[in-house]
C-alpha positions in Angstrom: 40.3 131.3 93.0 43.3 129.4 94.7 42.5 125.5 95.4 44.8 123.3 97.5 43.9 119.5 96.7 44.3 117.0 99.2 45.0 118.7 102.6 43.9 116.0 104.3 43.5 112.3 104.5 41.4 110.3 106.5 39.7 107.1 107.0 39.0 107.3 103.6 37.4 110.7 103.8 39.3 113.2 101.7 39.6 117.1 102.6 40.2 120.4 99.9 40.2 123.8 100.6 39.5 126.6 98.3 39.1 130.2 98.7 39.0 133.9 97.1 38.1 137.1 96.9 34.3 137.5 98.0 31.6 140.2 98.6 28.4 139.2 99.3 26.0 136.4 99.8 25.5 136.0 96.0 29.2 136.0 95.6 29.5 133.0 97.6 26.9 131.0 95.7 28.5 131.7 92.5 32.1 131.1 94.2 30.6 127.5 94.6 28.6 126.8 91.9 32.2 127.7 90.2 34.2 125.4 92.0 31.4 122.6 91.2 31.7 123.2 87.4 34.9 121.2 88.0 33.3 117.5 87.7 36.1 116.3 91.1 34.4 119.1 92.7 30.8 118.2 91.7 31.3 115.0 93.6 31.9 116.1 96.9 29.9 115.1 99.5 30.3 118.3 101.4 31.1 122.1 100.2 30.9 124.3 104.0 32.1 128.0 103.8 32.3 131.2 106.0 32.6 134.7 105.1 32.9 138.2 106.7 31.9 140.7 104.3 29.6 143.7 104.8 26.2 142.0 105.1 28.0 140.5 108.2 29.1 136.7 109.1 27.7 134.0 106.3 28.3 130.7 106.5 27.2 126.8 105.2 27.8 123.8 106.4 26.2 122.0 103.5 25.2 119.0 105.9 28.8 118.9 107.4 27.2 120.0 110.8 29.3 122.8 112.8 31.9 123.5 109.8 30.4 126.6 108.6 30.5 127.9 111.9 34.4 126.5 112.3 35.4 128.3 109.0 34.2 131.4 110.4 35.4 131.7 113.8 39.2 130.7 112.4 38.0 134.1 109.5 37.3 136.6 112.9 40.1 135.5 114.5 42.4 136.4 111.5 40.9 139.2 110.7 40.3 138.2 107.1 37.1 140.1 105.3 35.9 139.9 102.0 37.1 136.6 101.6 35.6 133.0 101.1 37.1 130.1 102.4 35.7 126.4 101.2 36.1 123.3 102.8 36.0 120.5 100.7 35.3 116.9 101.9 34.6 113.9 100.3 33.6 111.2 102.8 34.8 108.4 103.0 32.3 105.3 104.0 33.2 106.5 108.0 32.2 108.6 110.2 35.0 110.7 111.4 33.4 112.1 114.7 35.0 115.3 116.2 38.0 114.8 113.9 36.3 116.1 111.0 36.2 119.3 112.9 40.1 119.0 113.5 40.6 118.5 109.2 38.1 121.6 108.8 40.5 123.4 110.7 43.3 122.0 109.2 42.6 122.8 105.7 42.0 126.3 106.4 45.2 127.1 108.4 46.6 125.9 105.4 44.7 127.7 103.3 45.7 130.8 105.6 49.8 130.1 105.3 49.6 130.9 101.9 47.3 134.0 101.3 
């Protein structure tokens, strides 16, 4: 599991990214109940992830509307299989409108520079 801590900053919102070798749909779930074990982690308002494996394209938003769906577009595009990547977020008191999609993708370019 590789985490990258404070990607982004803004209006008070904070952005992580996290990611790792991933096989299924029950790899997933455990890849996030992992990185919540971490109590920083636990208090995140918002844990969205995308993944290409063999039972196809998975994704979450976990109530961060449309991130899932971001995550997993920048995934096909890159070709990346088999791996999870987690966006992070813990908001901030403001709503961020279409910016927060702009830190989701963000995050995981970063993410991607360093795989």
């Amino acid at each position: 599991m590789r985490i990258l801590n404070n990607i982004v900053t803004d209006r008070g919102s904070r952005y992580a990214v996290s990611g790792g070798p991933c096989r299924d749909n029950d790899d997933a779930r455990n890849f996030v109940a992992l990185l919540k074990q971490d109590r920083k982690f636990a208090r995140a308002t918002h844990h969205s992830w995308a993944l290409i494996c063999a039972d196809g394209p998975l994704k979450s938003d976990d109530g961060e509307a449309g991130a899932g769906l971001t995550i997993l577009r920048m995934l096909e595009r890159e070709g990346v299989r088999d791996h999870i990547i987690v966006v992070t977020r813990w908001y901030g008191g403001k709503h961020l409108g279409g910016d927060r999609f702009r830190h989701v993708q963000t995050a995981v370019r970063h993410y991607m520079a360093q795989m």
